[in-house]
C-alpha positions, 0 to 999 in steps of 0.5 A, a space after each residue: 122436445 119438438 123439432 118443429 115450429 121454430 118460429 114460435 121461439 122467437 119472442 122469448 128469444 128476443 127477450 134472452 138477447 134483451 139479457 144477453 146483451 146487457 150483460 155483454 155491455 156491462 162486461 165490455 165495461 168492467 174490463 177497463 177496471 182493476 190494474 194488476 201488478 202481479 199475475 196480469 203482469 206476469 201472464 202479459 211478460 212472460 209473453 211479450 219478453 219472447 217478441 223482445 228477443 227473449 227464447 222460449 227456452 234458453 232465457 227461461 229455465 221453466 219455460 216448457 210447462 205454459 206454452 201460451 206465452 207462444 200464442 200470445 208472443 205472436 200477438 205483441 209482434 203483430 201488434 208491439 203497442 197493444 195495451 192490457 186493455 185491448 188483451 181484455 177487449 180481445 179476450 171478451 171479442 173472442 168469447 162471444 165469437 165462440 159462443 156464436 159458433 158453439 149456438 149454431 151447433 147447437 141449434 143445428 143439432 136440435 132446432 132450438 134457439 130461445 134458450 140459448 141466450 140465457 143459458 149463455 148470458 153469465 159468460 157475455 158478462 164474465 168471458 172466458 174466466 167466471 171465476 173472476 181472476 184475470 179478463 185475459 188471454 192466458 193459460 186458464 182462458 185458452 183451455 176454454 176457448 179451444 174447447 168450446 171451438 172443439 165441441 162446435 167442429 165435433 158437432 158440425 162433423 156430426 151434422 154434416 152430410 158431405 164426407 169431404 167437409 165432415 173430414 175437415 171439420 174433425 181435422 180442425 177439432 183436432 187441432 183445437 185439441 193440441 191447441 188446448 194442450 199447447 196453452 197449457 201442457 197438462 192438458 194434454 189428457 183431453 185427448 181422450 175425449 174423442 177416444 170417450 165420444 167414441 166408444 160412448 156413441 157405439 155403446 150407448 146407440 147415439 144414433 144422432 151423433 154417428 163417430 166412425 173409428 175414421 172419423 176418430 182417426 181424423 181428430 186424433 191426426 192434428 194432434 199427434 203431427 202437430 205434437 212430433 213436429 213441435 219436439 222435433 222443433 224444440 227437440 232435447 233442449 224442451 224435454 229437459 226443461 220440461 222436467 227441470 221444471 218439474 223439479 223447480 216445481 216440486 221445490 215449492 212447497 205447494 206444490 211438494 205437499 201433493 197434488 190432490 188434497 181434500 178440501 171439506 169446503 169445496 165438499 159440503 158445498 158440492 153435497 148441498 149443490 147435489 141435494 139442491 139438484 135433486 130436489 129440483 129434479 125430484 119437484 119436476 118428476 113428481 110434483 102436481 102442476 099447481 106446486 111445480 113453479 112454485 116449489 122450484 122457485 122456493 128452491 131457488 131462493 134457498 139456494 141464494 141465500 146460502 150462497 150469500 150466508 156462511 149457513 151458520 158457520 158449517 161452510 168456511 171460506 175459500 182462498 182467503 174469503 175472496 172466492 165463496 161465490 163462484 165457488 158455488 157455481 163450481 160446486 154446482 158444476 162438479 155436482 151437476 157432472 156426478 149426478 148426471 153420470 150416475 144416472 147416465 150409467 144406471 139407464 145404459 144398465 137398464 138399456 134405456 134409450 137415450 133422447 136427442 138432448 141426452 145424447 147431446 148432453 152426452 157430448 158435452 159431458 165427455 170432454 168438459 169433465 175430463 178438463 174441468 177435473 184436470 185443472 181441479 187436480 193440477 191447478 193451483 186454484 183447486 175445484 174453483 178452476 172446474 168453472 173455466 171450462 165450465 160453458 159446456 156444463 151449463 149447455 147440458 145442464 139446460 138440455 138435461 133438465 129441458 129434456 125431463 121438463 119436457 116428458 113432465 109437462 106431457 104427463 096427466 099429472 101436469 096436463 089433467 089439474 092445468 087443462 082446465 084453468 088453461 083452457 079458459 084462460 085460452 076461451 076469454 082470450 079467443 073470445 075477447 081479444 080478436 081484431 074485427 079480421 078474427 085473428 088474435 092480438 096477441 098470438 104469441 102469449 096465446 100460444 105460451 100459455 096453449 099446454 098443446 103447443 111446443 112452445 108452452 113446454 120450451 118456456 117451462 123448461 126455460 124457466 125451471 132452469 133460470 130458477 135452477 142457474 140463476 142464484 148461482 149466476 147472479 152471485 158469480 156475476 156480482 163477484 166478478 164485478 167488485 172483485 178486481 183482483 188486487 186493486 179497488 172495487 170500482 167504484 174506487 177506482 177513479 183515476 185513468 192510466 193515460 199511456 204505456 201498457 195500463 193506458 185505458 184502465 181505472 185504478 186508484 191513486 197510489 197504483 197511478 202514482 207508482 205508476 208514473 214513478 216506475 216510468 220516469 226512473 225507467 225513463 232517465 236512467 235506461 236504455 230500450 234494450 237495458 235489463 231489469 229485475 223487480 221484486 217482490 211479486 210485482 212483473 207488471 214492472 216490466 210491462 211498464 218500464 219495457 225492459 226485459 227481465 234480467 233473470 228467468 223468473 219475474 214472479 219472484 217470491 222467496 218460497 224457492 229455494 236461494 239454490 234456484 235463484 242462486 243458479 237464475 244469477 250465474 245464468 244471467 251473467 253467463 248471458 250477458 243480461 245484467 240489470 241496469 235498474 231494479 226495483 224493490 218491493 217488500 210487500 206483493 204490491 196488492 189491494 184487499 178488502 176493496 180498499 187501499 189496504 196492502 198485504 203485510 212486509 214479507 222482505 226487509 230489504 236492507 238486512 235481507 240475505 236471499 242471493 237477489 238482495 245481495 246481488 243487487 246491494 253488492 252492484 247497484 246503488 239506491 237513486 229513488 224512493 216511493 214512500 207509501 208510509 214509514 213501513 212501506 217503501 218501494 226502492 229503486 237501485 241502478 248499476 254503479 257505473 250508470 249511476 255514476 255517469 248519469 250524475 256526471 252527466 255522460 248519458 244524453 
């Protein structure tokens, strides 16, 4: 690709901003839609309960495996008041601020800019999360901003002429690094990868990324002294929560029954995927000039419509039918990744030299692969977690395919068959749209169309791949907007949470009135300081009432063994930490299907015998009800002797 002329980029970047900003701006407003009382409200109090007093380890027995809760405890002690709103809005801020960065490098690194924005947009909608799940700072989110920011610092190192600043920059990628295991302990083994960047820049002759076994030594240096003095901080007492919770996790049986399993969906989609990406690259390598848009346009539109068909009932759904569509799009990533190393490989056998944008690539690949194999290994989500890393993928997906678009349109066999339609299509424009000065009307399409100007070949290639990315963009994107996880679609979801955490999201009518129930029994019947329990499922509560938990787990459901909740209530009251109020869910407070449909009864509460019922039925009493219907009734029970001093009116 030419290095020159970047000028000659700016109409066709205007027009990728022109998308990209849309897309921003619906995301910005999608964020205020879909009130979670499950994951979001855990993710949200397993944080906010260590700024209200709580200890990263003493008050939770699997506190060692996730230390976001760390990073975002800071948040709730800068901010107390900070709303789930805001998170999102941060969230999404903190997204486009890494994408910025990460544009700059990579401009800095080749000298193109036009593709930027489109190859980016998916994400100014989605933000760190494009499978869908949760638009917030969390476990699944950090990973993915600490490694666009890693990549950026890794390339600016790279660019950088002044030895001091060059040092600095890989320092602070190695912090990023250990800021990445920090939000999420199991990926620790992305450490490897500037291990990987290393060898790969000396054995594959990337002279456009120079990494000294120095340079290697200033990245590797943050994370390892940030990792002794963070045990030495925490020391024993954090090792062996560590492997208490491997224990507890080992007692789930998700989890018991392995970690790698074979999942034929996810399979036959990445083998489609593959052949869809071959076909793509086989229309660029061979096909005559007058079939080259044309057959991947084709391509394109078959590849949409699969997307959006169980193709005859081969493809089966995944995760409840909830997440097929950005399923694809990890298919196409994981695909994408086994491709391009496979030819990566066969042309460092052949002793073929590698382009600026293949070395680049290169770069890009070595430690999104290492990540987004990881989470696909040890997340409970499986391959469709491979899409939370996933912004450097499309980044290399583009370079890759613009750097063999680019050799394609050089070649006689696109240059010879379009020269001569081009070339008169070039004459009329010169003879019949010039101003009386001589100088064009329409420069800028009289260079787009010119087979000899660079910027003829930067906007094929930007075409061919927004008909290779956008079916699966499109179909992520639309996902993400109707799906809330666990409330309505928005369209549904008409009524505004006014104050406490929720205030600024739309939710329905029954998430709202529980709501404003949970709040007023809070209100009346405890103190701020005052302990909680609620379940099933259901630790949003917290968030609402701000009452700390009284056990160490609020993602309460009965696939643990009672041994481990039996150990969670002898701890909570060694420590003083008894419930003054509980709340009593029987189903997972969650929406399917759109709708105000509520999963089915998994606990019958008054003749259930698990160890937190019958602590709860032995000291406290029932005060309240929320009746959804005859089956469906959320209770709320408070301590004895406060239920008693309320009706005798002792409490003010």
């Amino acid at each position: 690709m030419e290095t020159k002329h970047s000028n000659y980029q700016m109409p066709v970047f205007i027009l990728g901003m022109f998308l990209f900003v849309s897309a921003a701006y619906l995301g910005w407003i999608k964020l205020r839609y879909g009130f979670n009382f499950t994951d979001e409200g855990y993710l949200a109090t397993e944080s906010w309960r260590l700024a209200a007093g709580d200890h990263f380890l003493d008050d939770k027995l699997t506190g060692a495996l996730r230390h976001y809760t760390l990073i975002n405890s800071f948040l709730f002690k800068i901010y107390p008041d900070i709303s789930m709103l805001q998170m999102r809005q941060l969230q999404f801020i903190l997204t486009l601020a890494a994408l910025l960065i990460f544009s700059i490098s990579l401009f800095r690194q080749n000298r193109q800019y036009a593709w930027l924005p489109f190859v980016f947009s998916l994400f100014a909608f989605t933000g760190l999360d494009p499978v869908g799940l949760i638009s917030n700072l969390y476990y699944q989110t950090y990973p993915h901003l600490f490694l666009i920011l890693y990549i950026s610092l890794m390339l600016f190192g790279f660019q950088s002429g002044n030895p001091a600043i060059k040092k600095i920059l890989y320092l602070l990628s190695g912090l990023c690094l250990w800021l990445m295991t920090l939000s999420l302990l199991y990926m620790g083994i992305i450490v490897f990868a500037p291990i990987i960047i290393f060898v790969l820049s000396r054995n594959f002759k990337l002279k456009d990324y120079p990494f000294t076994f120095r340079d290697l030594l200033y990245v590797l240096t943050p994370f390892v002294v940030c990792w002794m003095l963070f045990i030495a901080i925490f020391n024993k007492p954090y090792v062996l929560n560590i492997f208490n919770s491997l224990n507890v996790i080992h007692t789930i049986p998700y989890y018991s029954t392995g970690l790698i399993t074979a999942n034929w969906g996810q399979i036959k989609r990445i083998m489609i995927s593959a052949i869809f990406l071959l076909l793509f690259f086989a229309a660029i390598k061979k096909l005559p000039a007058r079939l080259f848009i044309a057959s991947c346009a084709i391509l394109s539109v078959i590849i949409y419509l699969m997307i959006n068909t169980p193709l005859f009932n081969f493809l089966t759904t995944y995760y409840n039918g909830w997440f097929a569509r950005p399923m694809w799009f990890s298919s196409l990533l994981m695909a994408f990744t086994i491709l391009f190393w496979m030819h990566t490989i066969r042309k460092y056998i052949l002793k073929k030299t590698f382009s600026n944008e293949e070395g680049l690539s290169i770069i890009l690949m070595a430690p999104f692969t290492i990540s987004a194999y990881t989470m696909n290994i040890f997340s409970g989500l499986g391959p469709m977690a491979v899409c939370q890393t996933a912004i450097p993928a499309v980044a290399a997906i583009y370079l890759f395919f613009a750097s063999n678009i680019d050799k394609a349109v050089k070649s006689p066999k696109f240059v010879t068959p379009a020269k001569a339609g081009v070339q008169n299509m070039l004459k009329s424009l010169d003879s019949g749209f010039r101003r009386n000065d001589g100088q064009r009307y329409f420069p800028a399409f009289y260079e787009s169309v010119n087979i000899s100007h660079p910027k003829f070949r930067q906007t094929i290639s930007i075409i061919i791949v927004a008909l290779l990315l956008g079916p699966f963009y499109y179909t992520t994107a639309r996902h993400d907007w109707d799906f809330t996880f666990y409330d309505v679609v928005p369209k549904y979801a008409n009524v505004r949470i006014e104050t406490g955490f929720g205030r600024g999201i739309y939710t329905n009518q029954i998430y709202s009135k529980i709501y404003d129930w949970l709040i007023a029994n809070a209100t009346y019947f405890t103190q701020p300081d005052d302990y909680a329990i609620s379940y099933i499922v259901s630790p949003m509560v917290h968030m609402i009432t701000k009452l700390r938990p009284s056990l160490d787990d609020t993602f309460i459901f009965f696939e643990k063994p009672n041994s481990y909740f039996k150990k969670c209530i002898e701890k909570m009251e060694q420590r003083g930490r008894e419930p003054k109020i509980a709340f009593i869910f029987e189903r997972w407070p969650i929406i399917v299907g759109g709708a105000e449909i509520f999963r089915a009864k998994e606990l019958d509460f008054p003749s259930s015998r698990d160890p937190i019922s019958i602590y709860i039925k032995t000291h406290m009493t029932p005060v309240s009800t929320f009746k959804i219907s005859d089956d469906h009734i959320i209770r709320c029970y408070v301590d004895y002797n406060l239920a008693r001093d309320r009706k005798a009116g002792k409490l003010p």
